[in-house]
GUNU-807716 format. One record per atom (N, C-alpha, C, O): x, y, z. Coordinates in steps of 0.1 Angstrom, whole numbers, plus 5000, padded with zeros to 4 digits. Atoms other than C-alpha are relative to their C-alpha. Layout:
XYZ/...
END
This chain:
499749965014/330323051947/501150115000/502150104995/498649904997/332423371957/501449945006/502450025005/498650055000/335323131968/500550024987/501150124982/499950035015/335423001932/500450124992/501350114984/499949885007/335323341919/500950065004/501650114995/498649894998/337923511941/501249884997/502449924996/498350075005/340523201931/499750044986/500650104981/499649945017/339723271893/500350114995/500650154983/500049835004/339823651902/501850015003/502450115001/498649974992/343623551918/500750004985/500549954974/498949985014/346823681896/500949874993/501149785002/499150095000/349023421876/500749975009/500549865015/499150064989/351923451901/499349985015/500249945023/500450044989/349323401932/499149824993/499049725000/500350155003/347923071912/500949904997/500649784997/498750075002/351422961905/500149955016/500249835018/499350014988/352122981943/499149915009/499649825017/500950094992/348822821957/500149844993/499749755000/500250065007/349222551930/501549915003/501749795000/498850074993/352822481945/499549965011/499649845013/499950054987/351722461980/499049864999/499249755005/500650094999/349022261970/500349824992/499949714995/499050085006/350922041948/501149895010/500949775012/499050084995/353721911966/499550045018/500350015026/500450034986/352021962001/499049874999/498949815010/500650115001/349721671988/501149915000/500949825009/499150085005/352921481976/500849965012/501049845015/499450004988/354721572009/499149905011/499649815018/501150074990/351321432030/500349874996/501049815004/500550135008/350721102008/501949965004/501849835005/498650094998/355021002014/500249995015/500949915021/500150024983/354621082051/499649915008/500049875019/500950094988/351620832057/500849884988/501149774994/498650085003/354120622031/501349935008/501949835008/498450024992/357120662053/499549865013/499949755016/500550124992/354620522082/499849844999/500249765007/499950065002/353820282067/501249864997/501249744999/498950084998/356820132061/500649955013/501249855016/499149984982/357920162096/499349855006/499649795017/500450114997/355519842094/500749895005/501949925004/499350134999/356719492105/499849954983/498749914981/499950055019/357219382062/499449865000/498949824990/500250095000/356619022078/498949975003/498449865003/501450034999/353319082085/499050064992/497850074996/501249985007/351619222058/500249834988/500949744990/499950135007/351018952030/500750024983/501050134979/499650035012/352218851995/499550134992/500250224988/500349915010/349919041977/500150205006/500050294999/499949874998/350319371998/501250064999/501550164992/498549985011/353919361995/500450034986/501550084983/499949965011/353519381961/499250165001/499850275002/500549904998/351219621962/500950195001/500850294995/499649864991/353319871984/501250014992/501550134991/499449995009/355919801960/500350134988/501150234985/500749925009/353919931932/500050135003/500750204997/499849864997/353220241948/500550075004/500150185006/498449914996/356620341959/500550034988/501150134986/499249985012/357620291921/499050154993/499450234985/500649895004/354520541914/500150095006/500150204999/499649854993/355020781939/501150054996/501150154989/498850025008/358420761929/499750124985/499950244985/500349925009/357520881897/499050114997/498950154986/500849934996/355121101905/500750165006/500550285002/498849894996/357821311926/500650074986/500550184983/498649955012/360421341893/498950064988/499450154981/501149945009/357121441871/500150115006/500850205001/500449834995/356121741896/501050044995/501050134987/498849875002/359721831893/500850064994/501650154996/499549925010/360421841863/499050104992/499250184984/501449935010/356821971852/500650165007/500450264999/499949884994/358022291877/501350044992/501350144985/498649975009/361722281861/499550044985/500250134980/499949935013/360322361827/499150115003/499250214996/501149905002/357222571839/500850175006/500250285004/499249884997/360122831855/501050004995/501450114995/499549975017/362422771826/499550104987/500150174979/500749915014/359922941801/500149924989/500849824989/500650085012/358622811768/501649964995/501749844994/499150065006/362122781755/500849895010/500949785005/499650064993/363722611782/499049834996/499349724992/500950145002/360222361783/500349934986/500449814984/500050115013/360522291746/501249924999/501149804996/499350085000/363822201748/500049845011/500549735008/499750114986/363621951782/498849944992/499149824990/500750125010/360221791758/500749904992/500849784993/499350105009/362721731731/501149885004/501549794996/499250075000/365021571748/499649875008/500249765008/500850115003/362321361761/499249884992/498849774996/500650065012/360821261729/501549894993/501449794987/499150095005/364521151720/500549915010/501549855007/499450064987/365120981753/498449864994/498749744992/501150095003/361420791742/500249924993/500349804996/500150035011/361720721713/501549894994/501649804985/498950105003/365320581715/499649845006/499949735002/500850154994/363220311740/499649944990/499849824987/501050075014/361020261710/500949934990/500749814988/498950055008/363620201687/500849895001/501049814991/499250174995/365619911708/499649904997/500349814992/500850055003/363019751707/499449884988/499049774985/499950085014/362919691674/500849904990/501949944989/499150055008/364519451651/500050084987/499150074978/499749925010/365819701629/501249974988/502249924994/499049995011/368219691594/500450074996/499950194994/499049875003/370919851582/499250094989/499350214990/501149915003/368119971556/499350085002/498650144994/501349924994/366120141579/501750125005/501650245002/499149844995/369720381594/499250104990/498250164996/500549895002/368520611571/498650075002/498750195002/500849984996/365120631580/499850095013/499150205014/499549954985/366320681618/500450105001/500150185010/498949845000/368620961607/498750094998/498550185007/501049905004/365721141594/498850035013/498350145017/500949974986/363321071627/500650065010/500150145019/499549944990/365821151648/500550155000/500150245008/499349894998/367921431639/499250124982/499750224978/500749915004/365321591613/498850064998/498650174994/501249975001/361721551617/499850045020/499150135024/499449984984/362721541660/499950145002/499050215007/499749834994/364121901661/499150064989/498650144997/501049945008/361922041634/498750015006/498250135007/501249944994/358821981650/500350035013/499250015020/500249924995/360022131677/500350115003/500150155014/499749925003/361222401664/498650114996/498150224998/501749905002/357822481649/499350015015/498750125015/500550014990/356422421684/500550145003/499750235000/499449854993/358522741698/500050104990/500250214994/500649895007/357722941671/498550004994/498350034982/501549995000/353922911673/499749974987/498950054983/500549995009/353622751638/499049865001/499149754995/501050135001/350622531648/499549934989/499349814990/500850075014/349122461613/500849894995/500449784991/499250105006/352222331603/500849905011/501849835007/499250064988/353622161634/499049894999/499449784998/500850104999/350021991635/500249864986/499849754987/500350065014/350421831598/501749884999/501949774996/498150065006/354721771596/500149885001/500249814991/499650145004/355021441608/498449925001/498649815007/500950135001/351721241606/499450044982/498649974978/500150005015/351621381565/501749975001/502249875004/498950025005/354921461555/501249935008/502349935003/499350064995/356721271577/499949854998/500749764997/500450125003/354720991571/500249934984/500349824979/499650035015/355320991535/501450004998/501849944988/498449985001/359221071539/500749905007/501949905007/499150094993/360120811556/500249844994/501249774994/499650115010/359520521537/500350044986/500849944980/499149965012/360620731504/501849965004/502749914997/498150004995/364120761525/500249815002/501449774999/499450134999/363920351532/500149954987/501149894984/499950035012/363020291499/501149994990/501349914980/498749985009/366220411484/500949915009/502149905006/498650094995/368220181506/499749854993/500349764998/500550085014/366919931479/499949875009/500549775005/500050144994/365919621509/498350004998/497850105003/501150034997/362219511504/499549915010/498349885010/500750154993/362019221530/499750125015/500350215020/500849904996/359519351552/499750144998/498950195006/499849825004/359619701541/498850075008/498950185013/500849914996/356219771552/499349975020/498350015026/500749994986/355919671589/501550045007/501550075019/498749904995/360119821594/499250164999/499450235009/499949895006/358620141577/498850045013/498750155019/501249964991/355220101601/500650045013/500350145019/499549984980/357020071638/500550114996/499850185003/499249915001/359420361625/498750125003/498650205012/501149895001/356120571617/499650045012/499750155016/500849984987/354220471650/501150035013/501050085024/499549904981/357020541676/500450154996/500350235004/499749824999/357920901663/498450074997/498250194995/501249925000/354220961661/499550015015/498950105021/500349984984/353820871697/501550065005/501450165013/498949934988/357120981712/500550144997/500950215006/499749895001/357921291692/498550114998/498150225004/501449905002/354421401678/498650045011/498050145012/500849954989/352221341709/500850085010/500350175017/498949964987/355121431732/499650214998/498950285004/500449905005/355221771714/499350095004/499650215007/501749914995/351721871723/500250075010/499750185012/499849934984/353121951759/500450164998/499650255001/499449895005/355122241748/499450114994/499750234996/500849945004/352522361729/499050035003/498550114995/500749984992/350122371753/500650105009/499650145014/499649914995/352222621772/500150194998/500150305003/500249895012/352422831741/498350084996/498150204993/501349965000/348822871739/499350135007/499450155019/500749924992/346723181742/499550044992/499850044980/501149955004/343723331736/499650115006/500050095018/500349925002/342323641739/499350005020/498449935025/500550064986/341723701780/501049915009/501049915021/499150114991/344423421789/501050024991/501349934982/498250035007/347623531775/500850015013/500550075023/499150034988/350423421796/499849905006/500849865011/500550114993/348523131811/500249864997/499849775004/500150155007/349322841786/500149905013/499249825016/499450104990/351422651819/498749975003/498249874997/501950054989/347622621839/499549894986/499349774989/500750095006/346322451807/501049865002/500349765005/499250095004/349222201805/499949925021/499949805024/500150034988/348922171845/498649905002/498449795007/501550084996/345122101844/500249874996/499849785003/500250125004/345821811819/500549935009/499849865017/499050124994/348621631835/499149935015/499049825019/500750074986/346321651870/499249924996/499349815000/501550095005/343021521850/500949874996/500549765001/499650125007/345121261833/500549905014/500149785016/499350064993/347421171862/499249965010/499749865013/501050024988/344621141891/499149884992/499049774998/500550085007/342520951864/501049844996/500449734997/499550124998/345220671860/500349965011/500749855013/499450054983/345820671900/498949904999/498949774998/501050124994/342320561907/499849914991/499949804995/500150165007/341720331876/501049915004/500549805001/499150084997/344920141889/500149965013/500649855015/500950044992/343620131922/498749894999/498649785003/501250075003/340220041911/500149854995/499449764998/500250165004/341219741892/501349925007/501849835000/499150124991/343919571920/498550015010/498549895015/500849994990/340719641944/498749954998/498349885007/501450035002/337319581928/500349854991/501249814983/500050135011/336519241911/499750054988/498850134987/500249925017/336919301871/500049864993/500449744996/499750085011/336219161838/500750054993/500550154987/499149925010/339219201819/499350044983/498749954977/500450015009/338319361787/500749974984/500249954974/499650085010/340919251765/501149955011/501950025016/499450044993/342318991784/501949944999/502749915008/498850055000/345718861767/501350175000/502550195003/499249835001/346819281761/500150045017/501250055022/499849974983/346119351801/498549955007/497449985003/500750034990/344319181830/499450115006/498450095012/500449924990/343719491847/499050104998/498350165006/500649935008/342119681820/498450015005/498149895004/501850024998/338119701829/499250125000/499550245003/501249875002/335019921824/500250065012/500950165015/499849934990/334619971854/501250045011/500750075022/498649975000/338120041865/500250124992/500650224998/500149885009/338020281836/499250125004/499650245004/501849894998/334420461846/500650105012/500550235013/499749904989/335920561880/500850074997/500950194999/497649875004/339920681867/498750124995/498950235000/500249935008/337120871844/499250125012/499550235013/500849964993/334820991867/500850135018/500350235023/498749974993/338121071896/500550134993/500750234999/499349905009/339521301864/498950124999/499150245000/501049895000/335921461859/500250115011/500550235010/499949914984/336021591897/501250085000/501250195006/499149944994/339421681896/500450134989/501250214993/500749975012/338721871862/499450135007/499950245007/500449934993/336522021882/499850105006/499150205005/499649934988/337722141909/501450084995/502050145004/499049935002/340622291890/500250124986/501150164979/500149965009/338622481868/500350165002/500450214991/499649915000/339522801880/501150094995/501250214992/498749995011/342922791865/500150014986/501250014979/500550055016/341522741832/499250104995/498550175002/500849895009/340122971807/497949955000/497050014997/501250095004/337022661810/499050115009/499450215015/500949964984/333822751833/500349825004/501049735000/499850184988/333522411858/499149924988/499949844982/500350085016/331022261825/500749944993/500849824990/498950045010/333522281804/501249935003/501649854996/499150054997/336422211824/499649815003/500149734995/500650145003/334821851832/500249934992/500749824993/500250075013/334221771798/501549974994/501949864990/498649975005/337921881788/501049905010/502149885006/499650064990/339021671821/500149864993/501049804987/500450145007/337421351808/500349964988/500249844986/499850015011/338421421772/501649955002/501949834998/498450004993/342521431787/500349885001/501149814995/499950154992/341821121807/499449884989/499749764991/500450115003/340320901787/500749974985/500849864979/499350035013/342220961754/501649925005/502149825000/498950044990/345320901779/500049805007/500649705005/500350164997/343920581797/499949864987/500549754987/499850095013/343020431760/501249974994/501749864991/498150015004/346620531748/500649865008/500949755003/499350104995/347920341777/500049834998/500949755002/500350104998/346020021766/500449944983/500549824979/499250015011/347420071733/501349975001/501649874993/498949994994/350920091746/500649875009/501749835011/499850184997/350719771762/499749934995/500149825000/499650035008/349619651735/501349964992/501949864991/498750015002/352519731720/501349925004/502149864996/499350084993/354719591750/499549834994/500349764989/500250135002/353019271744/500649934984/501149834981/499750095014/353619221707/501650044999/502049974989/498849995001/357519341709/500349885014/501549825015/499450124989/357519071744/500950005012/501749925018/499349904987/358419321769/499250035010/498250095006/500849924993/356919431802/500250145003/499250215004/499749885004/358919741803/500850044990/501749984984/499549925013/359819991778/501750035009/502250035021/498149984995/363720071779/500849865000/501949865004/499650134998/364519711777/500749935011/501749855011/499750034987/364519681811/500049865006/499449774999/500850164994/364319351831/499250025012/499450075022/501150024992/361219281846/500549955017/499849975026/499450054984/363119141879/500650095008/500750065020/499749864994/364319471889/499350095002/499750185009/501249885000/361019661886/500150064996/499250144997/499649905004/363119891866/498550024989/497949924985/500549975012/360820101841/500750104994/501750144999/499249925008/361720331815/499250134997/498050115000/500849925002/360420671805/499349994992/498750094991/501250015008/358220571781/499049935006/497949945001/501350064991/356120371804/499750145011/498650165016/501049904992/355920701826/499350114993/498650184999/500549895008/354920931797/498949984990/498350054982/500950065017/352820701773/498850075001/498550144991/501249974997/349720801785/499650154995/498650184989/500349855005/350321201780/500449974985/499750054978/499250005014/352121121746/498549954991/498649964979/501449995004/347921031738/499350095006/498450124998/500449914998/346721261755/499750124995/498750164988/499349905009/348621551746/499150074995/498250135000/500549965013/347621611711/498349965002/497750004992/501950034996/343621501721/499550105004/498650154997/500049944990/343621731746/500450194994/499950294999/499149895006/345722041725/498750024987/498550144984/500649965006/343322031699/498850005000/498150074993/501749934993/340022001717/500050115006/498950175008/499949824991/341222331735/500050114989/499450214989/500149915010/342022491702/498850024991/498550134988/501050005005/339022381683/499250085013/499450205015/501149924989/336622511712/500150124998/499250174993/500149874999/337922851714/500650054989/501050164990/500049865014/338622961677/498249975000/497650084996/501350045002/334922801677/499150105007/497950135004/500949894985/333723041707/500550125001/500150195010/499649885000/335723351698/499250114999/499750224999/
END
């Protein structure tokens, strides 16, 4: 127990520095026994491991450009991060957008998600006005945007143009968001610390979709909704969740949590994240895409909104179970 205690007794810049080595010295290990791997004969593994290994060169892959940009904004500072959010949420959200069979009725709508409710909420983000940052676009955004289609006087469809408009700037700018704001965060005891909260998630979330996507190429599953995703399954799920708990855990030191709470707050991350994801391919399936960006599936290419969907539910899950708790526990 006195380990535990002397890492939560350590200063920010000594948890910054162990949280690097430990960070990308994992990242560094795991492309090493990668590199080996390759060094394989390719003709003698089989079909399905080829794929496989595929798979998780495109996740490691992205796994690398995550750490480095999550460190590029965390030694940036809150203004730096919020900006490199936003210009993710418009990099997202323009995926979402393509997507769409959209009408010259809806530009105006667009103009308004993009270039006013966009930089607005995150403007309130960097000036700590949570109350109203939480409300802007899932009220008044939500109500402003089919007022603005309305005046372009087209009713054919009106209300499932006006819906996709709604649901991608609520996933790509409003969950997105949350990150930023999670950085921002402090309470009384842990000012300065926001980065560690936004750290702990991304690990709980991100370790929680490793092994569920493991778990279900590995274990026999029942898909649970089978035409949205084959890979989907309880138990597939139970472990990512259970994987996230531990890691939760073990990284409650960094956290204002005790190890209790951090758990709970671990599992809460991951599983709102994991569900997102199964929503999100949802999505893919009913627009008739396997990746977002309107990539082709024959290239393996993906787009950033297949690497971010997950936090873009998370996020905001995760941002306001931390806030609720501790005005609750003050």
């Amino acid at each position: 127990m006195s380990f535990w205690r002397n890492l939560k007794a350590m200063s920010a810049s000594e948890h910054i520095a162990l949280l690097f080595l430990l960070l990308f010295g994992l990242l560094f290990l795991i492309s090493l026994g990668g590199f080996l791997y390759s060094l394989r004969d390719p003709e003698k593994r089989s079909a399905a491991a080829e794929g496989n290994w595929l798979q998780f060169k495109r996740d490691l892959n992205a796994v690398w450009v995550g750490s480095i940009l999550f460190w590029l904004a965390w030694i940036s500072g809150p203004v730096g991060a919020t900006l490199l959010f936003g210009v993710f949420s418009f990099l997202a959200l323009r995926e979402f957008i393509t997507l769409m069979h959209t009408r010259r009725a809806d530009h105006r709508s667009l103009i308004l998600s993009f270039f006013v409710l966009l930089p607005l909420q995150y403007v309130l983000v960097a000036t700590r006005h949570f109350d109203l940052f939480s409300v802007l676009i899932p009220v008044y955004g939500f109500l402003a945007i089919p007022v603005v289609s309305a005046f372009a006087d087209d009713p054919a469809q009106f209300l499932e143009r006006n819906a996709k408009i709604q649901w991608g700037i609520m996933v790509c700018v409003y969950g997105l968001s949350h990150g930023p704001a999670l950085l921002l965060l402090e309470f009384k005891g842990y000012e300065g610390r926001g980065p560690f909260l936004l750290f702990f998630m991304v690990m709980a979330v991100g370790v929680g979709q490793i092994v569920q996507e493991v778990a279900s190429r590995s274990l026999r599953r029942r898909p649970v909704a089978r035409r949205i995703s084959r890979s989907f399954s309880w138990r597939a799920l139970w472990l990512g969740q259970l994987a996230a708990a531990l890691t939760g855990t073990l990284l409650y030191w960094i956290t204002p949590f005790k190890a209790g709470q951090a758990l709970v707050m671990a599992v809460i991350a991951s599983l709102a994240g994991a569900l997102g994801g199964l929503v999100m391919r949802a999505l893919k399936k009913d627009f008739g895409v396997i990746y977002w960006g309107n990539s082709s599936s024959i290239t393996g290419a993906i787009g950033l909104l297949d690497r971010i969907a997950v936090l873009c539910f998370a996020a905001p899950v995760f941002f306001h179970s931390v806030r609720w708790y501790f005005k609750a526990n003050l």
